[in-house]
N, CA, C and O of each residue as an XYZ file, in Angstrom:
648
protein
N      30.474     -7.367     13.510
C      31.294     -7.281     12.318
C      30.943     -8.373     11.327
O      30.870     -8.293     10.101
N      30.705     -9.592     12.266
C      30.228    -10.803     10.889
C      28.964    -10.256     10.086
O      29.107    -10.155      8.868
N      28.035     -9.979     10.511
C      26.827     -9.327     10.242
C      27.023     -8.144      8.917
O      26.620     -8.154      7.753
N      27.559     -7.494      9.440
C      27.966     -6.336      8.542
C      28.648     -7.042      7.165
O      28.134     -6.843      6.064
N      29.836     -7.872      7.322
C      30.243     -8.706      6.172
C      29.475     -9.551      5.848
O      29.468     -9.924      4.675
N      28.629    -10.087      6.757
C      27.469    -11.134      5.430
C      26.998    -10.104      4.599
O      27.258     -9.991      3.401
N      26.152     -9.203      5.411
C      25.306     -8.140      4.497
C      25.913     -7.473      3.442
O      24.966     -6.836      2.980
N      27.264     -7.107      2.500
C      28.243     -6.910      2.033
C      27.852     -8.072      1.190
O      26.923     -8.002      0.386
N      28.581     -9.160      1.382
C      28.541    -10.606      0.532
C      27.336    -10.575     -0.430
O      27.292    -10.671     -1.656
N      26.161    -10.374      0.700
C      24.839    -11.313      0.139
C      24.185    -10.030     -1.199
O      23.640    -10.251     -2.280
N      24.660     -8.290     -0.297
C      24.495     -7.606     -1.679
C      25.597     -7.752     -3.116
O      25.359     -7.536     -4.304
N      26.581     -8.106     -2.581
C      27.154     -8.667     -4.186
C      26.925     -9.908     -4.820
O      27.218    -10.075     -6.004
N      26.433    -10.774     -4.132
C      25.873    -11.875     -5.141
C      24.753    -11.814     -6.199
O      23.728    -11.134     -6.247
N      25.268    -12.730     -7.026
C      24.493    -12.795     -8.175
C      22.864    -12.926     -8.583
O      22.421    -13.340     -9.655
N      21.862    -12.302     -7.043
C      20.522    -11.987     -7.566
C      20.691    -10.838     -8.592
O      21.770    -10.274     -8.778
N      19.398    -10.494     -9.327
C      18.793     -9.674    -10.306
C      18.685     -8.724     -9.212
O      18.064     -8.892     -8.163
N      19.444     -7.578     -9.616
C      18.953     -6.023     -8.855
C      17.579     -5.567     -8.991
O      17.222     -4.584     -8.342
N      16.619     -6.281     -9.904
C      15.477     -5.660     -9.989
C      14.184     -6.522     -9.692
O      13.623     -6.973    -10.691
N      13.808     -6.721     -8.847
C      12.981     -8.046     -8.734
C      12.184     -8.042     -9.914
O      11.887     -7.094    -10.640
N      11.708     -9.949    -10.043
C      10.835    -10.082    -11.315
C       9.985    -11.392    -10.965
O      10.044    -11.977     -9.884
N       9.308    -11.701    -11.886
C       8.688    -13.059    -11.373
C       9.827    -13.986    -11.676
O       9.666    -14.887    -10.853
N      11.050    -14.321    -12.500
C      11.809    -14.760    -11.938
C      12.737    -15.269    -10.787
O      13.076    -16.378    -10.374
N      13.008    -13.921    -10.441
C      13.067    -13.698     -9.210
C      12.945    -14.536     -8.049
O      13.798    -15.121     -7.383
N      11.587    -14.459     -7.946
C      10.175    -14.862     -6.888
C      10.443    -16.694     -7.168
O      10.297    -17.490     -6.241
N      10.779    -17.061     -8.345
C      10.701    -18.547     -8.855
C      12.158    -18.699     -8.152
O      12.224    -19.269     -7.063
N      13.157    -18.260     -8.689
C      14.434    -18.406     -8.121
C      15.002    -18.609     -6.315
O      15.872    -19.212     -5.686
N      13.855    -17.668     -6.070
C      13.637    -17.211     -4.771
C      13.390    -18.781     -3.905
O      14.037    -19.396     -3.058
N      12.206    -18.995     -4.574
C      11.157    -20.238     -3.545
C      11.942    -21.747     -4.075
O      11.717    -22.795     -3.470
N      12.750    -21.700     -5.110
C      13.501    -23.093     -4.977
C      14.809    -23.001     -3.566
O      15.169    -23.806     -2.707
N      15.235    -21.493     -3.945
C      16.146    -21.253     -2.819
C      15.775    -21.458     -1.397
O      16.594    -21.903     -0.593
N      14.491    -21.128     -1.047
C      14.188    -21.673     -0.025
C      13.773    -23.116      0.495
O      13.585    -23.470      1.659
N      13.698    -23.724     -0.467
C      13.245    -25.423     -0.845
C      14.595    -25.960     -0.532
O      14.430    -26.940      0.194
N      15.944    -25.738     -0.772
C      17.235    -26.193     -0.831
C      17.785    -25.699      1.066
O      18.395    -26.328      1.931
N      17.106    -24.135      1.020
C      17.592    -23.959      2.557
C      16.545    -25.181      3.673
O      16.887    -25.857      4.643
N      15.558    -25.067      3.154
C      14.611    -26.299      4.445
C      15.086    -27.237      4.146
O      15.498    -27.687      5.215
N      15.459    -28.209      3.056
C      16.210    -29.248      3.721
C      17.421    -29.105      4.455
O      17.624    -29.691      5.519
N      18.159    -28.402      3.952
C      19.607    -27.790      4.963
C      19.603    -27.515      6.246
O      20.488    -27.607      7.097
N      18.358    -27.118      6.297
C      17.985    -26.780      7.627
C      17.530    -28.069      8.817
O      17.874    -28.346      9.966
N      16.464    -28.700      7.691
C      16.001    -30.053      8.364
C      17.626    -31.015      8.982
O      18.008    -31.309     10.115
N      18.174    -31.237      7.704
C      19.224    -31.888      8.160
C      20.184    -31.255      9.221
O      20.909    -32.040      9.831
N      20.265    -29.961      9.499
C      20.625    -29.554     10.804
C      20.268    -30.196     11.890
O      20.768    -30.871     12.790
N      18.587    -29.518     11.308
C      17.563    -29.770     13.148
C      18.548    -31.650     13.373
O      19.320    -31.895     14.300
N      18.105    -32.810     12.050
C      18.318    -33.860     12.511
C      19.691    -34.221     12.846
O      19.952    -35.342     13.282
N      20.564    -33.343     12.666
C      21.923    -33.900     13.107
C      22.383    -32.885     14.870
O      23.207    -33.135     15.750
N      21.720    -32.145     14.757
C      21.587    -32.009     16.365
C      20.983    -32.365     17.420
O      21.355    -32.198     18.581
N      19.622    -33.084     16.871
C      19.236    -33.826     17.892
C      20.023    -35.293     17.866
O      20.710    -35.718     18.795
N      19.831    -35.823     16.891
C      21.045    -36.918     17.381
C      22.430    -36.326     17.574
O      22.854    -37.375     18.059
N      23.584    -35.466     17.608
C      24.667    -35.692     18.184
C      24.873    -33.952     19.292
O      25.955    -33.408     19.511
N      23.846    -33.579     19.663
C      23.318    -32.553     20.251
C      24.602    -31.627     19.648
O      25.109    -31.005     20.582
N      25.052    -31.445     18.787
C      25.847    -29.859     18.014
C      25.482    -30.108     16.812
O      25.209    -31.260     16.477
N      25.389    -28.681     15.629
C      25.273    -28.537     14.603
C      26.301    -27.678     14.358
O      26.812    -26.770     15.015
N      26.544    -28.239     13.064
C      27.422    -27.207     12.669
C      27.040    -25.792     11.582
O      27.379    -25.964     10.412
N      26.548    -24.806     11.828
C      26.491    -24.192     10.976
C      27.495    -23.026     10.530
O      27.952    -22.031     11.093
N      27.610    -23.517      9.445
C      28.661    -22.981      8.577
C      28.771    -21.327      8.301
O      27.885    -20.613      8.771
N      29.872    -20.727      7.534
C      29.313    -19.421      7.343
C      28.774    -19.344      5.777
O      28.344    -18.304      5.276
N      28.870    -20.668      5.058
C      27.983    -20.588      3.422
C      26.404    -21.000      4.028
O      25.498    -21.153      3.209
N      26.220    -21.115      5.040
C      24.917    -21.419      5.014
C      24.270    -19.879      5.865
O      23.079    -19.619      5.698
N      25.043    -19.038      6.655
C      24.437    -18.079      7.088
C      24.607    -17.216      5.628
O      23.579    -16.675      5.220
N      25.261    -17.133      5.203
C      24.918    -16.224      3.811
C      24.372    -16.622      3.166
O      23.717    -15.748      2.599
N      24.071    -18.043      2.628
C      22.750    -18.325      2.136
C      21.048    -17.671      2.881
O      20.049    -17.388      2.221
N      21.162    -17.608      3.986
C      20.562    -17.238      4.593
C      20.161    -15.549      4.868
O      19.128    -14.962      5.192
N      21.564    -15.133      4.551
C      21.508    -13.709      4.454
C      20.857    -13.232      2.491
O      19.952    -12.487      2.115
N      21.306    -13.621      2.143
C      21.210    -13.766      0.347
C      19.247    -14.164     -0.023
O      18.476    -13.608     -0.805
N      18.991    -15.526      1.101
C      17.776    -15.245      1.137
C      16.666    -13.749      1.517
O      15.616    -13.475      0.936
N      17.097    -13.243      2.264
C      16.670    -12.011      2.982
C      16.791    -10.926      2.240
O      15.940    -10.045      2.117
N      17.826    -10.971      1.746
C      18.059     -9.597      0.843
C      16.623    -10.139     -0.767
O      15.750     -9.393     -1.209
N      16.843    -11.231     -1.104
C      15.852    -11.196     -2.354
C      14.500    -11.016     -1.712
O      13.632    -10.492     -2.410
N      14.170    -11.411     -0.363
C      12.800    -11.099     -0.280
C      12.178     -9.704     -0.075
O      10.999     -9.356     -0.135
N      13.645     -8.786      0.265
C      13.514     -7.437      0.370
C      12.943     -7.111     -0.956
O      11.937     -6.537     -1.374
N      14.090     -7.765     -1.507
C      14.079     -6.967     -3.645
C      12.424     -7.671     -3.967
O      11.756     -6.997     -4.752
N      11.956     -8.561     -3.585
C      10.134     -8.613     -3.856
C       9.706     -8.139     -3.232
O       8.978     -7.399     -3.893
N       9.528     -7.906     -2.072
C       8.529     -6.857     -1.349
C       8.737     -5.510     -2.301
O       7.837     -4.950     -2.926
N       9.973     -5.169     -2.267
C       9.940     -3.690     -3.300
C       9.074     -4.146     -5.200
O       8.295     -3.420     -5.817
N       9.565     -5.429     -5.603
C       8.714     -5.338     -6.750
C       7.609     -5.438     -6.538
O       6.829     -4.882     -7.311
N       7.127     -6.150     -5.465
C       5.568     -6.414     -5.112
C       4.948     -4.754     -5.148
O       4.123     -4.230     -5.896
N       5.510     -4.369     -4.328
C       5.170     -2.386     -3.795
C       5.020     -1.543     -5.279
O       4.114     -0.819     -5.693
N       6.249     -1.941     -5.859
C       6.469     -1.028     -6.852
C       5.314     -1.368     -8.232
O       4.783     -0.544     -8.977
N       5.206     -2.555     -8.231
C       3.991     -3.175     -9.392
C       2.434     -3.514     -8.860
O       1.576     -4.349     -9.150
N       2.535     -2.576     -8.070
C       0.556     -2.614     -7.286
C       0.410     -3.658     -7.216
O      -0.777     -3.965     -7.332
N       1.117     -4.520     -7.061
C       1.072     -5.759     -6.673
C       0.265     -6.304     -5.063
O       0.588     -5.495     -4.193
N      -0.476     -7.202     -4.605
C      -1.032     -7.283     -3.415
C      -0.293     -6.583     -2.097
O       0.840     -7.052     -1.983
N      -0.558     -5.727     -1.200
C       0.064     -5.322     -0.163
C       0.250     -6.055      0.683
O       1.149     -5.718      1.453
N      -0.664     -7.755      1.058
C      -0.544     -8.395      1.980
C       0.985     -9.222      1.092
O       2.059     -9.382      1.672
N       0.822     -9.485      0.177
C       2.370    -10.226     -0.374
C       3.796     -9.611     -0.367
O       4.844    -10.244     -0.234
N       3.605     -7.744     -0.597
C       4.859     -7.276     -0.087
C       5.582     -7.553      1.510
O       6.743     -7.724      1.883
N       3.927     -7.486      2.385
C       4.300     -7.606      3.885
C       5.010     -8.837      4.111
O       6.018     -8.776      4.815
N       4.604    -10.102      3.565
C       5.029    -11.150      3.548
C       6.265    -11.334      3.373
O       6.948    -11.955      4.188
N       6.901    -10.636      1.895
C       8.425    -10.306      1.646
C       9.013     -9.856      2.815
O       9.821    -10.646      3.305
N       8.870     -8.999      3.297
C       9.270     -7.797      4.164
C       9.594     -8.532      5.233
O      10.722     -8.538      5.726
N       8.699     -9.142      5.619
C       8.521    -10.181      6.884
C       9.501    -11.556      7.421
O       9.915    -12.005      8.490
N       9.591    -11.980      5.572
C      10.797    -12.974      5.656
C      11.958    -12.340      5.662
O      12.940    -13.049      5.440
N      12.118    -11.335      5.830
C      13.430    -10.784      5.039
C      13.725    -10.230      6.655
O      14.837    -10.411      7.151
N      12.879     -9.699      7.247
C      13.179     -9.425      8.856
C      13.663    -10.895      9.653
O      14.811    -11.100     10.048
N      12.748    -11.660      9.759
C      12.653    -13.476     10.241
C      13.877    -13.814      9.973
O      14.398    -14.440     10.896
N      14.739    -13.591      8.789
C      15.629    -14.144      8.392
C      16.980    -13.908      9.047
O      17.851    -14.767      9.187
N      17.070    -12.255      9.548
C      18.245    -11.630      9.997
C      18.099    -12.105     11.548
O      19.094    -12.311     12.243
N      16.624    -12.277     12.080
C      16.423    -12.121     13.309
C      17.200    -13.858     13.860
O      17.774    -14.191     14.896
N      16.888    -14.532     12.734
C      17.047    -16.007     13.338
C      18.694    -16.070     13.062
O      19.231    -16.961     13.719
N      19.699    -15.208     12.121
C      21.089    -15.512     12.118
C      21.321    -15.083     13.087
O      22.225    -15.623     13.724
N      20.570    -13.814     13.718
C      21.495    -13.255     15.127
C      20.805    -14.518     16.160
O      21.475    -15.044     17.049
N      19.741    -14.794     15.949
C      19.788    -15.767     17.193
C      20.629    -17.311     17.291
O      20.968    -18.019     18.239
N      20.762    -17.419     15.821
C      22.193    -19.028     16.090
C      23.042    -18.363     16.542
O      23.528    -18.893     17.541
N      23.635    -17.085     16.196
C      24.881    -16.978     16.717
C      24.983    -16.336     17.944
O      26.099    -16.152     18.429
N      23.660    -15.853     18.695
C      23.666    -16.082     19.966
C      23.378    -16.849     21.016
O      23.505    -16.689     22.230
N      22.903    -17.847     20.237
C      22.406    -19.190     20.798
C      23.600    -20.171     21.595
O      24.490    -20.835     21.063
N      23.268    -20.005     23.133
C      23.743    -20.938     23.801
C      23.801    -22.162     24.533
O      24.570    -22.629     25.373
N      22.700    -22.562     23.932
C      22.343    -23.662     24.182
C      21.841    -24.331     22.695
O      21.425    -23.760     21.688
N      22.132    -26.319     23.083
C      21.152    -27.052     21.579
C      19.969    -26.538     21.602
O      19.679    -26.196     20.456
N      18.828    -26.226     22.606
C      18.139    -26.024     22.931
C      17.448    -25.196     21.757
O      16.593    -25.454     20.910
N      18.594    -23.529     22.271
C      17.865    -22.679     21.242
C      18.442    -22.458     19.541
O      17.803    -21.732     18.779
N      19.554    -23.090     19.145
C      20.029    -23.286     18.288
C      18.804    -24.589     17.728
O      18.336    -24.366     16.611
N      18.459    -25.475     18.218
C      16.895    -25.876     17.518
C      15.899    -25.143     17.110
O      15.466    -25.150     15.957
N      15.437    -24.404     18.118
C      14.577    -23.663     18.019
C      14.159    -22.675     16.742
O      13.164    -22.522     16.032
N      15.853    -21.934     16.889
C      16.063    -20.829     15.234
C      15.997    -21.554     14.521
O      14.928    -21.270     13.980
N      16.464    -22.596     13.917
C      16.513    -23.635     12.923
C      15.174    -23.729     12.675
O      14.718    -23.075     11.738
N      14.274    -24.594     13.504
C      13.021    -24.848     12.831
C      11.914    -23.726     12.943
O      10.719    -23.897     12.704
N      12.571    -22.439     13.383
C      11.700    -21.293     12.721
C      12.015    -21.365     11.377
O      11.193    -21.649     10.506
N      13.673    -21.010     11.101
C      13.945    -20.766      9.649
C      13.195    -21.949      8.558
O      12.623    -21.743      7.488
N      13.435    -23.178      9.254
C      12.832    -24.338      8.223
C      11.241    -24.239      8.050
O      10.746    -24.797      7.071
N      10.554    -23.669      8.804
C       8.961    -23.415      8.947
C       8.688    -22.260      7.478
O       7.807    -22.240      6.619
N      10.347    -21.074      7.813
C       9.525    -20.219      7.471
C      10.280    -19.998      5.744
O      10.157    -19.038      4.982
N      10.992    -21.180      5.575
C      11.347    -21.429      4.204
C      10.488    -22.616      3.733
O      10.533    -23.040      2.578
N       9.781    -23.072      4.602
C       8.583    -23.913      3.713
C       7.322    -22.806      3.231
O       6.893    -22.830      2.078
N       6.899    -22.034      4.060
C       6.308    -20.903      3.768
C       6.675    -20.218      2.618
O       5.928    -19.473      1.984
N       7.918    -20.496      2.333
C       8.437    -19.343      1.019
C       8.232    -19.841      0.027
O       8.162    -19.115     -0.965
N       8.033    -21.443     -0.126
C       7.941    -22.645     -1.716
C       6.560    -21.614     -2.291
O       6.365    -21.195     -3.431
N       5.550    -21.364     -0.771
C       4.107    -21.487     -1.415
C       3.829    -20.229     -1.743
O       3.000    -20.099     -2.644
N       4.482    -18.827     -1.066
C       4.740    -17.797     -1.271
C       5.487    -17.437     -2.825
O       4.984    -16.695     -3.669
N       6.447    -17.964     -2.923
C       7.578    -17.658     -4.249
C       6.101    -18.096     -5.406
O       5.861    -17.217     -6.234
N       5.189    -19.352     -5.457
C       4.820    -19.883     -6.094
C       3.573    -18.902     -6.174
O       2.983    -18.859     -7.254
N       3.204    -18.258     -5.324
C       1.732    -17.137     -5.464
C       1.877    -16.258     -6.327
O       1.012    -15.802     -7.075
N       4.139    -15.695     -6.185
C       3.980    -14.407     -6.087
C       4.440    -14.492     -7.364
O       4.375    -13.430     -7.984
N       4.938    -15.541     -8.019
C       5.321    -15.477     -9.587
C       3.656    -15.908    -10.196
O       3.338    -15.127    -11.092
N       2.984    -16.557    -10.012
C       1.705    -16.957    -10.320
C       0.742    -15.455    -10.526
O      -0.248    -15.480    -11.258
N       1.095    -14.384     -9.914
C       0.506    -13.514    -10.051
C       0.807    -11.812    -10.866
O       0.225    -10.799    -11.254
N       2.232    -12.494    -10.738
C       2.950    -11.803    -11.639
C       2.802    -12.220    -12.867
O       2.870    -11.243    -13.612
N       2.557    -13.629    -13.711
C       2.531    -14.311    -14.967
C       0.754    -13.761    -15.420
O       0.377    -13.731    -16.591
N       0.029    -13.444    -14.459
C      -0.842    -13.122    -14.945
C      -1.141    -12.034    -15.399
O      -0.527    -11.245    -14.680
N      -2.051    -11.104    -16.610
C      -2.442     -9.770    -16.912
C      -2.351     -8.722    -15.729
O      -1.693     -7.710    -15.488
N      -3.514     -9.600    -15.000
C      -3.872     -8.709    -13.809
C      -3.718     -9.261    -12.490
O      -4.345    -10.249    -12.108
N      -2.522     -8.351    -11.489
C      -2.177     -8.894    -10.290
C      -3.488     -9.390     -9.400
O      -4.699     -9.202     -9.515
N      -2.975     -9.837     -8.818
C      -4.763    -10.118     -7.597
C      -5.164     -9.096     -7.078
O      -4.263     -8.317     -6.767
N      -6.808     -8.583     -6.717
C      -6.883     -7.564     -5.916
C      -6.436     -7.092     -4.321
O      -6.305     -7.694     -3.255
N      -6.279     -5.686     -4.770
C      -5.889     -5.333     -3.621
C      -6.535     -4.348     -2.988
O      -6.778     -3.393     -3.726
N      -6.957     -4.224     -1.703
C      -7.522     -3.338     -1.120
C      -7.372     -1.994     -1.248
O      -8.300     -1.185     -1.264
N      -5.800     -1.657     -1.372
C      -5.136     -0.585     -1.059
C      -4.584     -0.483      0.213
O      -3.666      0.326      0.345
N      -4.961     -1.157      1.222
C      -4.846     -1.043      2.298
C      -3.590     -1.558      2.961
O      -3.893     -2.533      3.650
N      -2.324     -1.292      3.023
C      -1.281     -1.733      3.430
C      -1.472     -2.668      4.663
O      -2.454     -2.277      5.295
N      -0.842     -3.855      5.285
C      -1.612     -4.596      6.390
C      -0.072     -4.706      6.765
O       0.262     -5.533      7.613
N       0.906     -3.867      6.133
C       1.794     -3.805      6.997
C       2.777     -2.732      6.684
O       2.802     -2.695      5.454
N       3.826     -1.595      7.281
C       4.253     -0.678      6.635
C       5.479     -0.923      5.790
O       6.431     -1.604      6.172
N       5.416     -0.470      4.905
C       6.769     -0.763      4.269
C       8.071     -0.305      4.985
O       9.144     -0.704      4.532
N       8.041      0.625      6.231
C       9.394      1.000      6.629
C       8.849      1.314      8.338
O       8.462      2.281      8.995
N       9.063      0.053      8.516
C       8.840     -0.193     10.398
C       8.964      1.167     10.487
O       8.079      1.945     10.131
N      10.549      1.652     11.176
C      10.861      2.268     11.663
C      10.180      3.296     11.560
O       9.976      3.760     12.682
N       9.490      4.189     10.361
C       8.071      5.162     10.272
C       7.283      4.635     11.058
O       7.212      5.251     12.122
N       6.506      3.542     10.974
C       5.448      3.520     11.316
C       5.743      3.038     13.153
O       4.780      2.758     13.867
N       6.672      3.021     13.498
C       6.664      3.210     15.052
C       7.153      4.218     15.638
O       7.091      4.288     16.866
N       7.620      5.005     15.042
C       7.400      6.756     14.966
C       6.286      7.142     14.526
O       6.458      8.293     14.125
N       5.205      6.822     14.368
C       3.768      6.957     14.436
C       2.902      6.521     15.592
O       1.938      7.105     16.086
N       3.372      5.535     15.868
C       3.026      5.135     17.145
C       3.322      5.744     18.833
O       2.720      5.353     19.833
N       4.385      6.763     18.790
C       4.308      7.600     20.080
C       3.678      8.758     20.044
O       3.600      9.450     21.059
């Protein structure tokens, strides 16, 4: 049920319904603000072995996920590189996967663990947000193969797979 109400929340907040290179800029400071949030987690659980995470920081977290959805779709939708939509797509999976794992996390142990995935993979997003507006500001997106290197809708493509 929490899940379901983040996802609720994070689609009514105040991102742009339409991704843009804005967006993508808006995006990668947001993730710059979640890795330190995050860092200062990791460091306040190893020194007092609990963290507290809040529920403004799992919807930050959820809010992250949903905008990287809305770029993977502008990436898709503006022939934009296919390896940079996957990338979207990718954080935007990473993101849901690591809230269900704090909040199944029973131990400091693995409540570290999700943390410094998420903090890894919101440092990843500074340099990402910074490609994907960089390539958007330009005439012409970067080339692309055509070749999708990842599907836009799992669930097809592992119904392809049996």
């Amino acid at each position: 049920m929490k899940r379901i109400l983040l996802a609720i929340a994070a689609a009514a907040l105040p991102f742009s319904a339409s991704a843009s290179p804005e967006l993508a800029g808006n995006w990668g400071m947001k993730a710059g603000d979640l890795r330190e949030q995050t860092a200062s987690l990791i460091e306040t659980l190893d020194a007092s072995g609990k963290a507290d995470i809040t529920p403004a920081f799992e919807t930050e977290i959820e809010r992250f996920a949903y905008a990287a959805t809305q770029l993977g779709r502008w990436i898709d939708g503006n022939d934009g590189p296919s390896d940079l939509g996957c990338i979207f797509r990718g954080m935007a999976e990473e993101g849901v996967v690591q809230l269900d794992a704090l909040e199944e996390a029973e131990t400091a142990r693995d409540t570290r663990d999700s943390l410094l995935r998420l903090a890894v993979m919101f440092s990843d997003a500074e340099v990402i947000a910074a490609a994907a507006t960089q390539s958007a500001l330009h005439a012409t997106p970067a080339l692309d193969s055509g070749l999708a290197s990842c599907p836009v809708n799992t669930a097809a493509a592992k119904a392809a797979l049996k």
